[in-house]
LONUBA-829741 format. One record per residue (C-alpha): residue in three letters; x, y, z. Coordinates in steps of 0.05 Angstrom, whole numbers, plus 32768, in hexadecimal, padded with zeros to 4 digits. Example, Ala and Ser with C-alpha at 12.3 -4.5 7.8 and 13.67 -1.06 7.14 Angstrom:
<atom code="ALA" u="80F6" v="7FA6" w="809C"/>
<atom code="SER" u="8111" v="7FEB" w="808F"/>
end
This chain:
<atom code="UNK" u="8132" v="810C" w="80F3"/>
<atom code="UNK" u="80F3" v="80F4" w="80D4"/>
<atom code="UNK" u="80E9" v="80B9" w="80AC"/>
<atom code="UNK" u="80E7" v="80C2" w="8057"/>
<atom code="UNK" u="80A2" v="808D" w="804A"/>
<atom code="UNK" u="8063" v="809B" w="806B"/>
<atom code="UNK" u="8033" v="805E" w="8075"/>
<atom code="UNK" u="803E" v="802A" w="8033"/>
<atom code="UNK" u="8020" v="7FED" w="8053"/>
<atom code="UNK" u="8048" v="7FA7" w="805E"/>
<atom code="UNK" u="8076" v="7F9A" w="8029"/>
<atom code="UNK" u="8097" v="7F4D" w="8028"/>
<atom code="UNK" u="80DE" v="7F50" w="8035"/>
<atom code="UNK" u="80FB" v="7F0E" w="8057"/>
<atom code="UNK" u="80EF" v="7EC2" w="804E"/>
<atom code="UNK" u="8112" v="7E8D" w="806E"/>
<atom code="UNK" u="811A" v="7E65" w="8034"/>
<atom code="UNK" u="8128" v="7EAA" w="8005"/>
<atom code="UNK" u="80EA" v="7E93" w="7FDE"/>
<atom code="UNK" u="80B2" v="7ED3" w="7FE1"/>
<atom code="UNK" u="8077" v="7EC8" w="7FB3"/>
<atom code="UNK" u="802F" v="7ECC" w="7FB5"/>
<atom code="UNK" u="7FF8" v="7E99" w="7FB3"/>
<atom code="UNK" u="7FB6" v="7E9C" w="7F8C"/>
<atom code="UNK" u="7F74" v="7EB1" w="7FAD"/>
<atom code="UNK" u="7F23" v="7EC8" w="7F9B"/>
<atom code="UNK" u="7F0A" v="7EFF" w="7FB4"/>
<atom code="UNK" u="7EB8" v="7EFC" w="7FA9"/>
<atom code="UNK" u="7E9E" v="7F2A" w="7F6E"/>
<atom code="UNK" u="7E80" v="7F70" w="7F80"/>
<atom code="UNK" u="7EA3" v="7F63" w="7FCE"/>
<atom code="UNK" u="7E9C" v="7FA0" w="7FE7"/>
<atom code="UNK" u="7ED5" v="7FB9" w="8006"/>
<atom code="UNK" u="7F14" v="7FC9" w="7FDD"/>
<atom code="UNK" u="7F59" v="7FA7" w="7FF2"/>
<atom code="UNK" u="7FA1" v="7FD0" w="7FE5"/>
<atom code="UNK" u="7FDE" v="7FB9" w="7FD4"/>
<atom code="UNK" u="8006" v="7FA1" w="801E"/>
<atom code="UNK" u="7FC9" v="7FA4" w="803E"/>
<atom code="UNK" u="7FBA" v="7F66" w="8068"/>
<atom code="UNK" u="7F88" v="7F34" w="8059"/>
<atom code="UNK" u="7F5B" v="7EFB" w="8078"/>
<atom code="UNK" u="7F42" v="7EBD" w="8062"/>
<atom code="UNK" u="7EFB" v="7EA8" w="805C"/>
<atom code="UNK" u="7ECA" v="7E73" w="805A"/>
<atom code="UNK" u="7ED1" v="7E59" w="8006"/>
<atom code="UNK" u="7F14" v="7E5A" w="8003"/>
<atom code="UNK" u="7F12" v="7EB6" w="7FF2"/>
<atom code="UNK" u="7F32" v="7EE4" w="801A"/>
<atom code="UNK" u="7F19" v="7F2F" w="802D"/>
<atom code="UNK" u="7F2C" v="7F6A" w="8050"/>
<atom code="UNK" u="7F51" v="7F60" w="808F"/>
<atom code="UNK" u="7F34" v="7F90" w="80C4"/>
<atom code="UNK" u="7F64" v="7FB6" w="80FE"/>
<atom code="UNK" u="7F47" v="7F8C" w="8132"/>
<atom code="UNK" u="7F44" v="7F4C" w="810C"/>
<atom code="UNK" u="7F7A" v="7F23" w="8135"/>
<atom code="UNK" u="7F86" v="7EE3" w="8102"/>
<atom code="UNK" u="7FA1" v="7EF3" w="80BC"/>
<atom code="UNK" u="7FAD" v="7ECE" w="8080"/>
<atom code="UNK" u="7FE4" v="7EFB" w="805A"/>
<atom code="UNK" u="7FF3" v="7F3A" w="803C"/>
<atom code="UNK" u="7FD4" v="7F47" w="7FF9"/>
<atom code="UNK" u="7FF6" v="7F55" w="7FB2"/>
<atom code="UNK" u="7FC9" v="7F6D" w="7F81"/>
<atom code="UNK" u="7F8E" v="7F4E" w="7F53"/>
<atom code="UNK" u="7F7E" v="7F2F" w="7F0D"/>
<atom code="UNK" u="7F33" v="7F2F" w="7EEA"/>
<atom code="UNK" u="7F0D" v="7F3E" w="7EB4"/>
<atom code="UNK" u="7EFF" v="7F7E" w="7E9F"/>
<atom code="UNK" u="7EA7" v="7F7D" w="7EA1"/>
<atom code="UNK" u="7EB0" v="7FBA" w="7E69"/>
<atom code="UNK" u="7EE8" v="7FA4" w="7E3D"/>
<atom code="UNK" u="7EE1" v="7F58" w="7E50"/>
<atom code="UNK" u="7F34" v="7F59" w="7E4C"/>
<atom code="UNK" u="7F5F" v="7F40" w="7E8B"/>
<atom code="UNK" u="7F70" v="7F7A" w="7EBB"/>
<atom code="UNK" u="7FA6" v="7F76" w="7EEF"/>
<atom code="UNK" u="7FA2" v="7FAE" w="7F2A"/>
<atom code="UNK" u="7FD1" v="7FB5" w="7F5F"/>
<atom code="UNK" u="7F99" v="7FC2" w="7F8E"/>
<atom code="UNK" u="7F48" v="7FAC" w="7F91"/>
<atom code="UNK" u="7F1F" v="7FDB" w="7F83"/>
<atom code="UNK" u="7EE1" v="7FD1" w="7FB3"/>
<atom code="UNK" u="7E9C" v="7FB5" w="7F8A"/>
<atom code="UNK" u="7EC3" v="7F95" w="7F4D"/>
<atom code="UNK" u="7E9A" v="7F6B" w="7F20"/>
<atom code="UNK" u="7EC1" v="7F49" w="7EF5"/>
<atom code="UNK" u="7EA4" v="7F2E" w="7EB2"/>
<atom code="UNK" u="7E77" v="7EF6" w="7EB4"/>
<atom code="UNK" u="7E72" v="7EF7" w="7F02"/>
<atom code="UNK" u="7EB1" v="7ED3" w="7F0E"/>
<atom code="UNK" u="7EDC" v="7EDF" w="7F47"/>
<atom code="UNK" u="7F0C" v="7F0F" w="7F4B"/>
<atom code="UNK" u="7F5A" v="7EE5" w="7F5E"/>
<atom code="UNK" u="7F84" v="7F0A" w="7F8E"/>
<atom code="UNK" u="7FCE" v="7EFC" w="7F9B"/>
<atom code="UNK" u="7FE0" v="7EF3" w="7FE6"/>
<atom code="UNK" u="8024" v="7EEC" w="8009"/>
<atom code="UNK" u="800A" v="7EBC" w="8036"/>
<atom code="UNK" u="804C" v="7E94" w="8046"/>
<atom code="UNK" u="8046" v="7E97" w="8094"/>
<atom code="UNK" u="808D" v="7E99" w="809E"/>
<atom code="UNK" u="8094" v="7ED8" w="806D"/>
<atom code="UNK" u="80A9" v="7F1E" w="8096"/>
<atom code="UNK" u="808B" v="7F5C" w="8072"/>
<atom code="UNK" u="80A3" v="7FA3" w="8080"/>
<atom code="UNK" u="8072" v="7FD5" w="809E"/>
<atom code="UNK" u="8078" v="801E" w="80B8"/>
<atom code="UNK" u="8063" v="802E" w="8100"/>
<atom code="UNK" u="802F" v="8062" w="8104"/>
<atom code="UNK" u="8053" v="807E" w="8145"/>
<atom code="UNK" u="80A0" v="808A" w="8164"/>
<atom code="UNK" u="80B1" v="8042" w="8189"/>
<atom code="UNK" u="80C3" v="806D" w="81BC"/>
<atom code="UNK" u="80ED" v="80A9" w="81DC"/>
<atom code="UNK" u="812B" v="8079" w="8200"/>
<atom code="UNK" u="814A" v="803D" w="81E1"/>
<atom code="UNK" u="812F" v="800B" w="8219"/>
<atom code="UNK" u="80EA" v="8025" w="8205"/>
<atom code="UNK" u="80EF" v="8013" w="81BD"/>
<atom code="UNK" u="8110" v="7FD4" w="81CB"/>
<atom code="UNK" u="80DB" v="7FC1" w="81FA"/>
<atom code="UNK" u="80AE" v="7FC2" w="81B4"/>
<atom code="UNK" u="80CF" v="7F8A" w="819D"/>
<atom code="UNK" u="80B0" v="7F45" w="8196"/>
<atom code="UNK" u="8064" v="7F61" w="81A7"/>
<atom code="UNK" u="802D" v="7F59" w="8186"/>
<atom code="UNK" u="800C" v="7F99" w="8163"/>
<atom code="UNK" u="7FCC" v="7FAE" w="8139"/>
<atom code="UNK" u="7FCC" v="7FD0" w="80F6"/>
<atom code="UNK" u="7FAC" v="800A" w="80EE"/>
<atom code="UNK" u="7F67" v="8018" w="80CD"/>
<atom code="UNK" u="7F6A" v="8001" w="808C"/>
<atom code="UNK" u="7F76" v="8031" w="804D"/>
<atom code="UNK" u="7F9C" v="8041" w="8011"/>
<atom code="UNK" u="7FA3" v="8064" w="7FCC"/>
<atom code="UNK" u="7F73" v="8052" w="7F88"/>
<atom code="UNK" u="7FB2" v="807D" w="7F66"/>
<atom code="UNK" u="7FEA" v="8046" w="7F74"/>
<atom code="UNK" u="7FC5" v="800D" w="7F9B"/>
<atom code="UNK" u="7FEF" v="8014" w="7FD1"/>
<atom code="UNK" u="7FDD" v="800F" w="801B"/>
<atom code="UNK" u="7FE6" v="803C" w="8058"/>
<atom code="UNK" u="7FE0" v="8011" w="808F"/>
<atom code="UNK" u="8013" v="8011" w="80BB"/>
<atom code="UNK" u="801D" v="7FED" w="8100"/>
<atom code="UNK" u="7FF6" v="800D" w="8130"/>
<atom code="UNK" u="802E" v="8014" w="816F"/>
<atom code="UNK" u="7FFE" v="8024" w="81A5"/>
<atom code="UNK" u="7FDD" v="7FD9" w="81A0"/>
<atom code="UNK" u="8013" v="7FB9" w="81BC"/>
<atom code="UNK" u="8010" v="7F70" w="81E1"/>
<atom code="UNK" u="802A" v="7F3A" w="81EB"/>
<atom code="UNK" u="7FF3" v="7F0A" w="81C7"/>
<atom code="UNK" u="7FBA" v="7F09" w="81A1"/>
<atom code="UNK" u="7FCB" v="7F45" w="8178"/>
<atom code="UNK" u="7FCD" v="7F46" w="811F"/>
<atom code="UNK" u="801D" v="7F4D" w="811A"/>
<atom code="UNK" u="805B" v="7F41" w="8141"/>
<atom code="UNK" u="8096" v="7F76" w="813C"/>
<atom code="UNK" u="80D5" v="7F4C" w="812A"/>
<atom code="UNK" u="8109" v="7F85" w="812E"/>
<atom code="UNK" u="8113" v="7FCF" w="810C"/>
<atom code="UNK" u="8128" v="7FC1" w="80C1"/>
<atom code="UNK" u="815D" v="7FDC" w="809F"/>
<atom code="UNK" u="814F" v="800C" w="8075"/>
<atom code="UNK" u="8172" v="804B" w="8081"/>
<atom code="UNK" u="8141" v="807D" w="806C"/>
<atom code="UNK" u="810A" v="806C" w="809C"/>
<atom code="UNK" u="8134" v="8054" w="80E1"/>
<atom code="UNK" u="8124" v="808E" w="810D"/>
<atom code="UNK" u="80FF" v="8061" w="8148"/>
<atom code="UNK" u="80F2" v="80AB" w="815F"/>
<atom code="UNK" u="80C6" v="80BB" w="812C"/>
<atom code="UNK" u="8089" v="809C" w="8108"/>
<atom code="UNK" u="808A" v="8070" w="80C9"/>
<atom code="UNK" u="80CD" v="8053" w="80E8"/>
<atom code="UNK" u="80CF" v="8012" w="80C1"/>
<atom code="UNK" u="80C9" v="7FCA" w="80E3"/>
<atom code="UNK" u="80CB" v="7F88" w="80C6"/>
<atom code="UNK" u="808A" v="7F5E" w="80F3"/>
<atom code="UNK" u="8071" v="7F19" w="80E1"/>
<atom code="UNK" u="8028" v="7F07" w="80DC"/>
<atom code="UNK" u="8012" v="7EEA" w="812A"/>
<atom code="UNK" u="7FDF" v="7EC1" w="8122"/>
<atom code="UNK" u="7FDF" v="7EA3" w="80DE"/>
<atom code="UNK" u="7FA5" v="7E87" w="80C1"/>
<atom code="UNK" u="7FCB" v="7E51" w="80B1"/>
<atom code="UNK" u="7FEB" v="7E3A" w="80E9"/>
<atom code="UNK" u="7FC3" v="7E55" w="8130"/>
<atom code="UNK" u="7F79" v="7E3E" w="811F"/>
<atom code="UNK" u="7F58" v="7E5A" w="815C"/>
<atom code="UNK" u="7F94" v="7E5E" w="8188"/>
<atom code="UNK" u="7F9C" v="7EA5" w="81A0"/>
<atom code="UNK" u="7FEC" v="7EB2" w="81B2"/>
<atom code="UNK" u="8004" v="7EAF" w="816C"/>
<atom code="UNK" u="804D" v="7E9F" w="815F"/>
end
């Protein structure tokens, strides 16, 4: 049976302390690459954030949306995504909300089946994987990346696959878009240069 949801990025799900919420960010004016809702997200030098690339291996969080001025109607704007060259009014910065807790799991769809027999798509569990290319929707700000089942390791990769979630209409491991709950690797925050991840 095929899964319901096609790719919808990371969405947060679990904490260990129950507490999910998003810290405050810049993104430079006129960056030039836009930045969807669940996509993830990197820290640079300033204290902004940008665009995480597939490749990339450290991350910082998944990003939540935007807030800036409107440069036409000079009135605050919230999107749920960024669109790519926004100048806000005035030059300021653009602030982007990030779910950078790393402790947070975040529920992604796999752009593959996990595998034809059940010790195959058990063996998936506790790699480490890549995202797919980024990409999303300027209609609902919502990302498509999903976890890209072909990179597996067992370091050094963006995202490690904590278990299949529960959500009934997208559990086929059989099939693509099979939901899985994964945990950012190696966090910004806590591996500096180390290159295992957690």
């Amino acid at each position: 049976m095929a899964n319901i949801d096609a790719a919808f990025g990371f969405r947060p799900t679990r904490h260990f302390s129950g507490n999910i919420q998003g810290e405050e960010y810049t993104i430079a004016a006129n960056y030039g690459t836009a930045i969807y809702n669940g996509q993830v997200v990197e820290a640079v030098a300033g204290g902004g954030i940008e665009a995480a690339a597939a490749g990339d291996t450290q991350q910082l969080g998944v990003f939540g949306g935007v807030s800036y001025t409107d440069p036409t109607t000079s009135k605050p704007t919230w999107s749920n995504y960024y669109p790519a060259a926004t100048t806000p009014a005035n030059s300021e910065d653009v602030t982007a909300f990030v779910n950078d807790d790393p402790l947070q799991e975040f529920m992604i769809g796999t752009d593959a089946t996990l595998g034809a027999t059940l010790a195959l798509r058990k063996s998936k569990v506790g790699l480490t994987y890549a995202t797919t290319a980024a990409a999303g929707s300027t209609t609902n700000g919502k990302s498509s990346l999903t976890l890209g089942i072909s990179t597996a390791a067992t370091t050094a990769k963006q995202l490690r696959l904590v278990r299949v979630a529960e959500d009934p209409e997208n559990e086929t491991q059989t099939a693509a878009y099979c939901s899985v709950i994964v945990k950012v690797n190696l966090h910004q925050y806590l591996v500096g240069s180390l290159a295992t991840g957690i």
